[in-house]
C-alpha positions as CSV (number, residue, x, y, z in Angstrom):
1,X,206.2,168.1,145.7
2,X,204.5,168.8,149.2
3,X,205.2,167.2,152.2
4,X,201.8,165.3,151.5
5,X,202.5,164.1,148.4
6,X,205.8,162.7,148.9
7,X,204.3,160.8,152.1
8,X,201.5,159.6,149.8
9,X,204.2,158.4,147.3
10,X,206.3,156.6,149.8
11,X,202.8,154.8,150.8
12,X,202.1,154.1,147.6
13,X,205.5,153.0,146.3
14,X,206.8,151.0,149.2
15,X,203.7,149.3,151.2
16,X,200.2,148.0,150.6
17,X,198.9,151.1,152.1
18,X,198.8,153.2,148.9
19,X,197.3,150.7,146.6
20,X,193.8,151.0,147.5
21,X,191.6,151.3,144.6
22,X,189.0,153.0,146.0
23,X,190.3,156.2,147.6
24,X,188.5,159.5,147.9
25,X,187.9,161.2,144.7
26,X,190.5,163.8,143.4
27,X,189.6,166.4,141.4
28,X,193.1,166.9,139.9
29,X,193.9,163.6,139.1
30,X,190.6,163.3,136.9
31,X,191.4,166.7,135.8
32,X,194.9,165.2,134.6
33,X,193.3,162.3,133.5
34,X,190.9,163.9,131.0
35,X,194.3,166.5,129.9
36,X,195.3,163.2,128.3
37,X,192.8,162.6,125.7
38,X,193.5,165.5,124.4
39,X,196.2,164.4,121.9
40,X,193.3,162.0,120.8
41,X,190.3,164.2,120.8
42,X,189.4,163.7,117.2
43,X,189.1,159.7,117.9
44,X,187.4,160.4,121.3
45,X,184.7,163.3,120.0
46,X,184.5,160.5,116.5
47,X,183.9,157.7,119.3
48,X,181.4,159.8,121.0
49,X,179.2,160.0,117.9
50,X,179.3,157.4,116.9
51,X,178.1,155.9,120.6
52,X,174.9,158.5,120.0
53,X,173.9,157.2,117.0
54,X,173.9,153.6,118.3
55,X,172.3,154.8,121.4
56,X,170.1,156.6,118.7
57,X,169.2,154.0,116.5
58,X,168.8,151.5,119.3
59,X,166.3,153.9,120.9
60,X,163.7,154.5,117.5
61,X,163.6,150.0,117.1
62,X,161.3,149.3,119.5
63,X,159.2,152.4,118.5
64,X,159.5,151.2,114.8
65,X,158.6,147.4,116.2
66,X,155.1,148.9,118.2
67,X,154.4,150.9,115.3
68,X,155.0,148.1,113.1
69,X,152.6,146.5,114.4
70,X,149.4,148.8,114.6
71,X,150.3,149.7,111.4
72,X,149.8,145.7,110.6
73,X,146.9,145.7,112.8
74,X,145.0,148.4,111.0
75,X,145.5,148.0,107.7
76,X,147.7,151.4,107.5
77,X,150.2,150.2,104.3
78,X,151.7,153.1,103.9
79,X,152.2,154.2,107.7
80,X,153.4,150.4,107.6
81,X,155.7,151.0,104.7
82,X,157.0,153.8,106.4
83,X,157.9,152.6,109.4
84,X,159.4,149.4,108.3
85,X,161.9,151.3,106.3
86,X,162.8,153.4,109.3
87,X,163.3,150.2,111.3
88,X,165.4,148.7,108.8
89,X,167.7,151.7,108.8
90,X,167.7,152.0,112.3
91,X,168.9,148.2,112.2
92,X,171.6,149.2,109.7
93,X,173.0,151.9,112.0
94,X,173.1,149.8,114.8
95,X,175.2,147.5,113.1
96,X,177.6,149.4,111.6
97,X,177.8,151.8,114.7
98,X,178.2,148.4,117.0
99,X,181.5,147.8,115.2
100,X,182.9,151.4,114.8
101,X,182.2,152.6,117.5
102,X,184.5,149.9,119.9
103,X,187.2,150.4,116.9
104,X,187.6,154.4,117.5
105,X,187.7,153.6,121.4
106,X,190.2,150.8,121.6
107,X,192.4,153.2,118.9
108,X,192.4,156.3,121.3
109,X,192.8,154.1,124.6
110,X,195.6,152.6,122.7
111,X,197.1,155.8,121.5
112,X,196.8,157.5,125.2
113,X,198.3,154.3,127.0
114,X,201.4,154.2,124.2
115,X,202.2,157.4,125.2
116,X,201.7,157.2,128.8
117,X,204.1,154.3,128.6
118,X,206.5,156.2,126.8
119,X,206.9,158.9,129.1
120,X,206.7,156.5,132.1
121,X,210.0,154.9,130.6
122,X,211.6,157.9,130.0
123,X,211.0,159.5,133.0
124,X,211.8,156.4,134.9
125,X,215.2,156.0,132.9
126,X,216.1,160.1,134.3
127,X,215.0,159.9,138.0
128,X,217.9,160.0,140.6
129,X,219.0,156.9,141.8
130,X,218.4,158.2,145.4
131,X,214.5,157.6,144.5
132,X,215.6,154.1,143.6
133,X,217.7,153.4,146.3
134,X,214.3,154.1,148.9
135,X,211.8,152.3,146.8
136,X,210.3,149.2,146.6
137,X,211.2,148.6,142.9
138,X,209.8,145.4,142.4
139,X,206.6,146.7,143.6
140,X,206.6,149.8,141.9
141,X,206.7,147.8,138.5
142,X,204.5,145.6,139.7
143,X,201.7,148.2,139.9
144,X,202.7,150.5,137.1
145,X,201.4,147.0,135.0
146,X,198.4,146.9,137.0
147,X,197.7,150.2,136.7
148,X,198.2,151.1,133.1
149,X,195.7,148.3,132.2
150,X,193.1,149.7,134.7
151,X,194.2,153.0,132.7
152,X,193.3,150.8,130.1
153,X,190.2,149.3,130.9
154,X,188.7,152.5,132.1
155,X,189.6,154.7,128.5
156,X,188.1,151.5,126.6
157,X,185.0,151.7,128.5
158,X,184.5,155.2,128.3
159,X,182.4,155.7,125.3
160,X,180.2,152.5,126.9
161,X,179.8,154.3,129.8
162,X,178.2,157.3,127.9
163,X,176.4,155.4,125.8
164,X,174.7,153.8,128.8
165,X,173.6,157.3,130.2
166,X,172.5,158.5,127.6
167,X,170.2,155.1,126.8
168,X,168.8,155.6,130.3
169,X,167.9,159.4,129.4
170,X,166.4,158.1,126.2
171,X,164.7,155.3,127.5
172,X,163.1,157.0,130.7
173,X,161.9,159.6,127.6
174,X,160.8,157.4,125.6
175,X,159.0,155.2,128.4
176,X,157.5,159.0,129.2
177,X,156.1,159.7,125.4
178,X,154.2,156.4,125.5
179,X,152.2,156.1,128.5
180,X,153.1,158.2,131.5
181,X,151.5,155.9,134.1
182,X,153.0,153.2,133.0
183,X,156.1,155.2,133.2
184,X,156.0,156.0,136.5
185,X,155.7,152.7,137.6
186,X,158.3,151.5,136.0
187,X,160.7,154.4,136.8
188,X,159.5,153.7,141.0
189,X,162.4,151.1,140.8
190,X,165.0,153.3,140.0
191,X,164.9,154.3,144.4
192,X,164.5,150.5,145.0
193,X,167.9,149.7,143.3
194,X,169.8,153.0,144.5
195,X,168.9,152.0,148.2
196,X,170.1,148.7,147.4
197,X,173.4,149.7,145.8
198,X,173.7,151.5,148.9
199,X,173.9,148.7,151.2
200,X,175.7,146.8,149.0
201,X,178.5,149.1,148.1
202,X,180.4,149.2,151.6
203,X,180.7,145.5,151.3
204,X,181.6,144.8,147.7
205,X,184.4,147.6,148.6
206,X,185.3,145.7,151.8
207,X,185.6,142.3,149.8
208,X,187.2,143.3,146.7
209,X,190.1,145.1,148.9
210,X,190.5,141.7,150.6
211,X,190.6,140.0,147.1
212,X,193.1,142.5,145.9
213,X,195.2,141.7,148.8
214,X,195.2,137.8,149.3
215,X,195.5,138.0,145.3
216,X,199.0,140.6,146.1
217,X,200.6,138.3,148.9
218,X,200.1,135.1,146.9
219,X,201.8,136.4,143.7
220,X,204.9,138.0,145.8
221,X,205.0,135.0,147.1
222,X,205.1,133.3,143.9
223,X,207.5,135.6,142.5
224,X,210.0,135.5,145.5
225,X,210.7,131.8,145.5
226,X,210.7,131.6,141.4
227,X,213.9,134.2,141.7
228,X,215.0,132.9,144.7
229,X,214.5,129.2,143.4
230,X,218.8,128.3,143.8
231,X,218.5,129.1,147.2
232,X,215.3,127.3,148.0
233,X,216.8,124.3,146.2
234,X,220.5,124.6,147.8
235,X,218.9,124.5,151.6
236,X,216.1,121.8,150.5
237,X,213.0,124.1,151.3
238,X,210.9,123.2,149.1
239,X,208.1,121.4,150.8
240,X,208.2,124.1,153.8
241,X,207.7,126.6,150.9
242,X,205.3,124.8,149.4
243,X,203.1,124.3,152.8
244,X,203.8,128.4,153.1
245,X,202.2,129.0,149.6
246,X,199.2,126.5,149.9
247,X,198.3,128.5,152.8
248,X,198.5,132.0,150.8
249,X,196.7,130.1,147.8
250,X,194.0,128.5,150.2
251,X,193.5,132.3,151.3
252,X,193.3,134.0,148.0
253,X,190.7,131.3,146.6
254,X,188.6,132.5,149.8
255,X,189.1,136.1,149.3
256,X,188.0,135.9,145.5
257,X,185.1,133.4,146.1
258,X,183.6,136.0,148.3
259,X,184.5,138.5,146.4
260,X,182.3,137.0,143.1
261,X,179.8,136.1,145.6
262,X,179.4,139.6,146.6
263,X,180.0,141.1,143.0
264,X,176.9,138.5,141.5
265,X,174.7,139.9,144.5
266,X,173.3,142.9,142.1
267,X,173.1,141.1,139.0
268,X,169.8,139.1,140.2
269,X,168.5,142.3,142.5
270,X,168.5,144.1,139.2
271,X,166.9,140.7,137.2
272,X,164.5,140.9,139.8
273,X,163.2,144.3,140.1
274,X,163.2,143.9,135.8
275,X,160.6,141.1,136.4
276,X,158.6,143.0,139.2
277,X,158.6,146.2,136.1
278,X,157.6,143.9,133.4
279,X,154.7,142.2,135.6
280,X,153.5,145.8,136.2
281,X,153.7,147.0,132.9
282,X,151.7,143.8,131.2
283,X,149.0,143.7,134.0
284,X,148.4,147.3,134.0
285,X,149.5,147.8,130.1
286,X,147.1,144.7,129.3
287,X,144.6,146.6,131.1
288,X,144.6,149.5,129.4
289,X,144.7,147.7,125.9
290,X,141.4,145.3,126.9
291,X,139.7,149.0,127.8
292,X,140.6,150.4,124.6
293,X,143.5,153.2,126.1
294,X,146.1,151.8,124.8
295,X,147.4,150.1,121.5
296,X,148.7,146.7,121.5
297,X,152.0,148.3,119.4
298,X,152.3,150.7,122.1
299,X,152.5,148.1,124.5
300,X,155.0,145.9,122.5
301,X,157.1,148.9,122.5
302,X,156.5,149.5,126.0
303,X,157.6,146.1,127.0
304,X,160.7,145.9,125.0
305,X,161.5,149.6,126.3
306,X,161.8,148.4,129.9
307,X,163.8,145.4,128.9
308,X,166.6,147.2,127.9
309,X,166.2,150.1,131.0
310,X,167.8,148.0,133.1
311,X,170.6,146.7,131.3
312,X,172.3,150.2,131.4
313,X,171.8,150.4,135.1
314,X,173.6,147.2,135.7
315,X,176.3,148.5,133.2
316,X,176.8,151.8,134.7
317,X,177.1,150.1,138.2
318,X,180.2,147.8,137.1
319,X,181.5,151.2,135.6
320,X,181.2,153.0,138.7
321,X,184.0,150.5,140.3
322,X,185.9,150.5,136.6
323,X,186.0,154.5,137.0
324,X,187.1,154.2,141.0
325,X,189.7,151.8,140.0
326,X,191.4,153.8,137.1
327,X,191.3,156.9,139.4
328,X,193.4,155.6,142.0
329,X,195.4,154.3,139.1
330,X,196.1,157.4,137.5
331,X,197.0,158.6,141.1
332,X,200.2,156.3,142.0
333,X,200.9,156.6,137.9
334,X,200.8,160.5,138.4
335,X,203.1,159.9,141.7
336,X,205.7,158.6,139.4
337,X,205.7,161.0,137.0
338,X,206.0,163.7,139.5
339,X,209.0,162.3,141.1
340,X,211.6,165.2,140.6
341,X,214.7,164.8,138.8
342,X,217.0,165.8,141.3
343,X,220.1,165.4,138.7
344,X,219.9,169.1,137.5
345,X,221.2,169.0,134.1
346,X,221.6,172.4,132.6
347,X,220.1,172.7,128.8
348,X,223.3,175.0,128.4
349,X,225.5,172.1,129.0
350,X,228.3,171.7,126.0
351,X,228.2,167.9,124.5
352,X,231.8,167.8,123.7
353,X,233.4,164.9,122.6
354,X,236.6,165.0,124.6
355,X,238.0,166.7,128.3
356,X,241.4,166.1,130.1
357,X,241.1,163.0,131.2
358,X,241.0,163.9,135.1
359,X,239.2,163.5,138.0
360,X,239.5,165.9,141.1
361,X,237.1,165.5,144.2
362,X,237.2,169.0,146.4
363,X,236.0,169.0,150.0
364,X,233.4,166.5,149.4
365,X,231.1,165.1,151.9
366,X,228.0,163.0,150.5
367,X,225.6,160.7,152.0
368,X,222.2,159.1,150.5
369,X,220.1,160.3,153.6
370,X,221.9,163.6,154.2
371,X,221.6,163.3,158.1
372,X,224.0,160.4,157.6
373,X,227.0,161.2,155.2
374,X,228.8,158.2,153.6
375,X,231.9,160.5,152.9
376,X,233.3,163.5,155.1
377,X,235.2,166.6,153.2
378,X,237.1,164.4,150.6
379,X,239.7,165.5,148.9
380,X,241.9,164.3,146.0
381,X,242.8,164.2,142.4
382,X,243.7,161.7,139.7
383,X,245.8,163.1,137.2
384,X,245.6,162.1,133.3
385,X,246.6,158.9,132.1
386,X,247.1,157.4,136.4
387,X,246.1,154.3,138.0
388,X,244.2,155.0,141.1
389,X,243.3,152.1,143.2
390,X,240.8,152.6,145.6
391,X,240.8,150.7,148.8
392,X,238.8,150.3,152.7
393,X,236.8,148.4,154.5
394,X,233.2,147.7,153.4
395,X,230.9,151.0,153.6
396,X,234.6,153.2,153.9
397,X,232.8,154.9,150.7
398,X,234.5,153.8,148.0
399,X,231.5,153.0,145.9
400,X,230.2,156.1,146.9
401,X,233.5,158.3,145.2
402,X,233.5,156.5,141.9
403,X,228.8,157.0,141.7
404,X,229.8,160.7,141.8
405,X,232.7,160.7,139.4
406,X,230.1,159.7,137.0
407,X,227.0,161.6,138.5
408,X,225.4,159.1,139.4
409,X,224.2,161.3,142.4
410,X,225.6,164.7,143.3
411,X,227.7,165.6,146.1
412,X,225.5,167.1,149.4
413,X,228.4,169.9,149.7
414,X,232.0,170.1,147.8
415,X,233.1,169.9,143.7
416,X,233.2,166.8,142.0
417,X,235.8,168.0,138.6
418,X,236.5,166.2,135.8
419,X,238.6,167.4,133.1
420,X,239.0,170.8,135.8
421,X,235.4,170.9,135.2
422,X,232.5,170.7,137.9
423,X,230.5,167.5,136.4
424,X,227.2,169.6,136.3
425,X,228.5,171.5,133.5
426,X,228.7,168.5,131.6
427,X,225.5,167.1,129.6
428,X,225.1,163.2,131.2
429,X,225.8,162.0,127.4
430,X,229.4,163.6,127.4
431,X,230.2,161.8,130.9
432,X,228.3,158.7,129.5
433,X,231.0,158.3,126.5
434,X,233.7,159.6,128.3
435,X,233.9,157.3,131.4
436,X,233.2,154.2,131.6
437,X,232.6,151.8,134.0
438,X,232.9,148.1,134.6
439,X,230.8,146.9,138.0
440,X,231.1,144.0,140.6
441,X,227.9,142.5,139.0
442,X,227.7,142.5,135.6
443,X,223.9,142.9,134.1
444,X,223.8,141.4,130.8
445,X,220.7,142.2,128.1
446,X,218.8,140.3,125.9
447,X,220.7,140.0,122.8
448,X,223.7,138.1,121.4
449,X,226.9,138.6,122.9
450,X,227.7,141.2,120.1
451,X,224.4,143.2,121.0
452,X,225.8,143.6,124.7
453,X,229.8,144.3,124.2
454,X,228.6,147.0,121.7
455,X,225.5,148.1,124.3
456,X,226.7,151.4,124.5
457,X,228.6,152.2,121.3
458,X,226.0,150.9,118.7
459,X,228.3,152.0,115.9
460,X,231.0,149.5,116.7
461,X,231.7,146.9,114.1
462,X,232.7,143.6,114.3
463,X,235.8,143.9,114.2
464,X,235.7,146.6,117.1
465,X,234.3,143.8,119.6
466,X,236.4,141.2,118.6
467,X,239.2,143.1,119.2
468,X,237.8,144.3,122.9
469,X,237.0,141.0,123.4
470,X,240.2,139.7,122.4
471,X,241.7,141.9,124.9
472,X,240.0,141.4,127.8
473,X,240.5,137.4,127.0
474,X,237.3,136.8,126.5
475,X,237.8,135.9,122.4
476,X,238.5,131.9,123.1
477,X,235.5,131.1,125.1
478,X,233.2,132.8,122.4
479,X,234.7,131.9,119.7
480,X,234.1,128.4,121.7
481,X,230.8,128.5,121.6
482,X,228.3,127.3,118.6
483,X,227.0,130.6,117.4
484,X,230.1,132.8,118.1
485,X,229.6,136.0,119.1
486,X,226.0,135.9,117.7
487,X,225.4,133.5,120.5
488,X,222.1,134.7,122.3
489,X,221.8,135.0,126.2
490,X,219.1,133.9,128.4
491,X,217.8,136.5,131.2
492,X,220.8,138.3,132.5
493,X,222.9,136.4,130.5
494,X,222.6,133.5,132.5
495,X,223.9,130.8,130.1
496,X,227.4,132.1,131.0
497,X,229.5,132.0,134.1
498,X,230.2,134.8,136.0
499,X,233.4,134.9,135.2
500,X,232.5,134.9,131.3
501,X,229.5,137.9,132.0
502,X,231.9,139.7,133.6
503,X,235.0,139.7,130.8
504,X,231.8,140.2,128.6
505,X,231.2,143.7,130.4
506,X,234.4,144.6,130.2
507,X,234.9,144.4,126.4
508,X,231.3,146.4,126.3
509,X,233.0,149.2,128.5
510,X,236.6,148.7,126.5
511,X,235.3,148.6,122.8
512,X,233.5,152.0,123.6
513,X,237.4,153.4,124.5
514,X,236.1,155.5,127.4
515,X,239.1,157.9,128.4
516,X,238.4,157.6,131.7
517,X,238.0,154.2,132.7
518,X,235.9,153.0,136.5
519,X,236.5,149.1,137.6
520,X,234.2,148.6,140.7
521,X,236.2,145.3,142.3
522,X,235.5,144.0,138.7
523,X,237.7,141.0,138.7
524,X,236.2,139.8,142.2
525,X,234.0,137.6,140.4
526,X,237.0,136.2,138.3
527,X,238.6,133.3,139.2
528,X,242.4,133.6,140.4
529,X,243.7,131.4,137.1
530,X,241.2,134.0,134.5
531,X,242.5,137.1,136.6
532,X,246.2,136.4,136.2
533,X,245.3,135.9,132.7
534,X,243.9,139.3,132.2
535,X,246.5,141.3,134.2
536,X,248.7,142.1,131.1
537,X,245.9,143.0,128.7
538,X,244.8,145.1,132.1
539,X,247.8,147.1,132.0
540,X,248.4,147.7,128.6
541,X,244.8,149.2,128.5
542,X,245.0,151.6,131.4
543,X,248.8,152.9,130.2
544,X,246.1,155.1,127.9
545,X,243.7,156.0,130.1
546,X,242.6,157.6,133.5
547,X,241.9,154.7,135.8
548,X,240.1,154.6,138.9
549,X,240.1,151.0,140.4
550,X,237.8,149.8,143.5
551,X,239.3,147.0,144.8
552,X,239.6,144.3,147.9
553,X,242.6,142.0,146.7
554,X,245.7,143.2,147.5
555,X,247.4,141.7,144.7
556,X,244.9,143.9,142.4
557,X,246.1,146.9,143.6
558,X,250.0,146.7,143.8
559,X,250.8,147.8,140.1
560,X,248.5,151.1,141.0
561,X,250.2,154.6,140.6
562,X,248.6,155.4,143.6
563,X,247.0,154.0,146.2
564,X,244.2,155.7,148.3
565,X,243.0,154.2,151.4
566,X,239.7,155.1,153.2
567,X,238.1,154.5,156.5
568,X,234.7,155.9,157.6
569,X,235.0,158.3,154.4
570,X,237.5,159.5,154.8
571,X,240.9,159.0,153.2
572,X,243.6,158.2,155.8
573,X,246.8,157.6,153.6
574,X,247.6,157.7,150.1
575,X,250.6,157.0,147.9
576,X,252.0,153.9,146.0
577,X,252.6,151.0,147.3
578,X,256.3,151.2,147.7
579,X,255.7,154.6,149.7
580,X,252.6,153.1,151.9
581,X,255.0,150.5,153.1
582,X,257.6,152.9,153.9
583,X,254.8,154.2,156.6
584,X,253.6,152.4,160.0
585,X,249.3,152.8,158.7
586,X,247.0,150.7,157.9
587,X,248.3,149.6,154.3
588,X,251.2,148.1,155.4
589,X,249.9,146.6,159.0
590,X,247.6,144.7,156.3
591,X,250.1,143.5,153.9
592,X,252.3,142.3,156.3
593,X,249.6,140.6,157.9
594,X,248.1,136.9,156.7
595,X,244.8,138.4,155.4
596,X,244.3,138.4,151.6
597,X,241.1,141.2,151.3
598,X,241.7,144.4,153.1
599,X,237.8,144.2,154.3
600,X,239.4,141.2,156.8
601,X,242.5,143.7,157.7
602,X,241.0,147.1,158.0
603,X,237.5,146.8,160.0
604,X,236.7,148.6,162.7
């Protein structure tokens, strides 16, 4: 993308600034827009007809009614006859096109929003997590809803829309075939109410943008304190919250009063210039059927004619606002589905089941704003079947080497290798099943506690959890508990501990027998009694496998093969622990210190 659009996409993606719905008109976002309905053209073109002959059919009953009537009036049975059976078929049409033709619509508009939110969810489960790591995600998911139903709204309302013009072609015909004077008055209202919509425009667009933001802050607001409810409840701040939200409430019920206020405004102009057209057309109309120039059917049909001009006017006026709206829409959803991939995966790439189990990092400097690298030129390797434990200070980069071992993000300069391999030549499925990883904050999915130990190895058996669970220790508390491992879990797994979600991630990254194995300081959330417990089962799983260990405890990191300890990215010292404390650094100042967690020994 352009400089332009990615500053567009920041606005749009991180601040209130990019979610105005009524931005200037872009010709390639409608273009894009329309490109969509092409998978669905037969329903669209089928909707289309089927709008024209209700528009059709609608358009011939008043005419039937007027002639109807002079028929009645003179005597005419067969012109009577005639007529009556086209107004009855007419009626007939209009019925059965009033139901299909909202059927055909809502079927495309559902077809092209099911497969707008497919590729939304699929592009959104590629991009880099750079692009997540600078956006408001909360936000962004917050409008993608809004904006796929104004999507919505707008593709359901389409066929309407054209039905509406093409009634106000027909009628303003029509109205013209019957008696042009009367015509002309009648059309002398269509300036009156252009002038008027006008005016109003600039304030309905002023007071719906204040709606939409008063509307914004009170439901972040909302959201904030439901998710952030155990802290507003451990520091008692609920009434100073509450006094907080009133305030935002009291300010959005303002905002969308005087926003209906201002959206009602048109509905009685327009009720009012209809009366001003019908009082024309029966004094001059009754007129001209007292002096003989005009039949009374005429007049009927005349009447009910301009009765139904105006409601596509008011129609087409909401519509105007409907079509703004799913414009800008389509704009920040575009945005998103623009946002480059900047994981390059090559098509070329083998998926092989196995490598050599090693990792290798060479000359490797990384940072996620590359003005301000996170690691400078680092260098080691982890040979098959070893221990590594790594270990520094908070932001020493840790974190940052074992995100690249799995390619999470790639290195700014320098090879990440894995199996002697560069980990772009690797399809992101064979590093998926190969290593595995186990973070600091387990995030458990909606499911039973079998659905989420086999998350990622979905043809594990029973047997296969049980026995990862039984391994990690985790076995007695499930089997504990009423359902078993069929037990479901509440949002994130709440209705465990974190100690329990945490032993429950590491069966799901065990039972899928990664051959590299990643532990991001995944027993800090284990209590001290648990992660004894576990230590055994620990080591007789990684005497298998190539294991990379992030960790702050020191007595986590003393069984290690090898021990590599960073500072300001880069890697200071390295060895086992015997060696370390055969040398004056920082490893052994901080075990022969009183500290317990090497962030309280090795700061700057």
């Amino acid at each position: 993308m352009n400089v332009a659009s990615n500053r567009t996409l920041r606005a749009s993606l991180g601040n209130p600034e990019g979610d105005d719905v009524f931005g200037t008109f872009d010709p390639r976002v409608a273009r894009r827009l329309v490109s969509r309905i092409k998978p669905q053209l037969w329903a669209f073109a089928a909707a289309q007809v089927a709008a024209l002959l209700s528009v059709g059919s609608q358009l011939i009953i008043p005419l039937a009614i007027g002639r109807i009537l002079d028929s009645a009036v003179k005597g005419a049975q067969d012109s009577f006859s005639l007529w009556l059976a086209v107004f009855a078929g007419s009626v007939a049409t209009h019925i059965v096109m009033f139901f299909l033709e909202p059927w055909i619509t809502q079927r495309m508009a559902q077809g092209i929003i099911v497969d707008l939110r497919r590729e939304m969810f699929e592009h959104l489960q590629r991009v880099s997590l750079s692009f997540l790591d600078r956006t408001h995600v909360g936000r962004m998911m917050a409008r993608l809803q809004g904006d796929v139903g104004s999507l919505q709204e707008f593709l359901e309302s389409t066929t309407g829309a054209f039905g509406d013009f093409v009634t106000l072609i027909g009628i303003a015909v029509m109205l013209l075939m019957l008696d042009v004077q009367l015509a002309l008055v009648t059309l002398a209202t269509l300036p009156v109410m252009i002038v008027l919509r006008t005016i109003w425009l600039p304030y309905s667009r002023n007071a719906f943008r204040g709606a939409r933001d008063a509307s914004s802050t009170a439901n972040s607001a909302l959201a904030e304190n439901i998710n952030g409810v155990r802290t507003v409840q451990a520091t008692r701040r609920e009434e100073v919250n509450l006094g907080l939200y009133r305030e935002k409430a009291e300010a959005n019920f303002q905002a969308q009063t005087h926003a209906s206020a201002v959206a009602q405004i048109m509905t009685p102009l327009v009720d009012i210039l209809t009366g001003l057209a019908l009082a024309a057309v029966f004094v001059l109309g009754g007129e001209a059927v007292l002096d003989k120039r005009l039949e009374v059917g005429v007049l009927l049909a005349f009447v009910l004619y301009v009765q139904r001009f105006f409601d596509p006017v008011r129609t087409l006026s909401q519509q105007y606002t409907v079509a703004q709206r799913a414009l800008a829409a389509a704009h920040r959803v575009f945005e998103l589905l623009d946002v480059p991939l900047t994981l390059k995966v090559d098509p070329q790439a083998p998926k092989v089941e196995g490598f050599e189990p090693t990792v290798e990092f060479r000359n490797v400097t990384f940072g996620y704003n590359p003005d301000r690298p996170v690691l400078h030129d680092v260098s080691f390797k982890v040979r098959a079947r070893e221990v590594v434990a790594l270990v520094g200070p908070t932001g020493s980069g840790k974190t940052s080497i074992i995100a690249l071992a799995r390619r999470f993000y790639d290195p700014t300069a320098g090879e990440v290798l894995i199996g002697g391999r560069d980990v772009k030549g690797y399809s992101l499925q064979t590093l998926g099943r190969g290593v595995g990883m186990v973070l600091q904050e387990p995030f458990l999915f909606t499911g039973t506690i079998a659905d989420n130990i086999r998350y990622n190895t979905p043809g594990a058996t029973l047997d296969d959890v049980i026995a990862a669970a039984k391994a990690v220790r985790a076995h007695d508390f499930i089997a504990e508990l009423p359902l078993g491992y069929d037990t479901p879990l509440g949002q994130r797994g709440l209705n465990l501990s974190m100690g329990q979600r945490q032993l429950v991630s590491f069966a799901r990254a065990l039972v899928a027998d990664p051959q590299i194995l990643i532990l991001d300081e995944a027993t800090a959330n284990i209590d001290s009694f648990t992660e004894l417990a576990i230590q055994d089962a620990l080591r007789t799983l990684f005497a298998d496998r190539t294991v990379i260990v992030i960790a702050h405890r020191l007595a986590t990191v003393r069984d290690a093969d090898r021990i590599v300890v960073l500072r300001h990215g880069r890697i200071v010292e390295q060895g086992s622990h015997d060696e370390l404390m055969t040398r004056d650094g920082l490893y052994r100042r901080l075990q022969m210190s009183s500290q317990s967690s090497f962030d309280d020994g090795l700061g700057d």
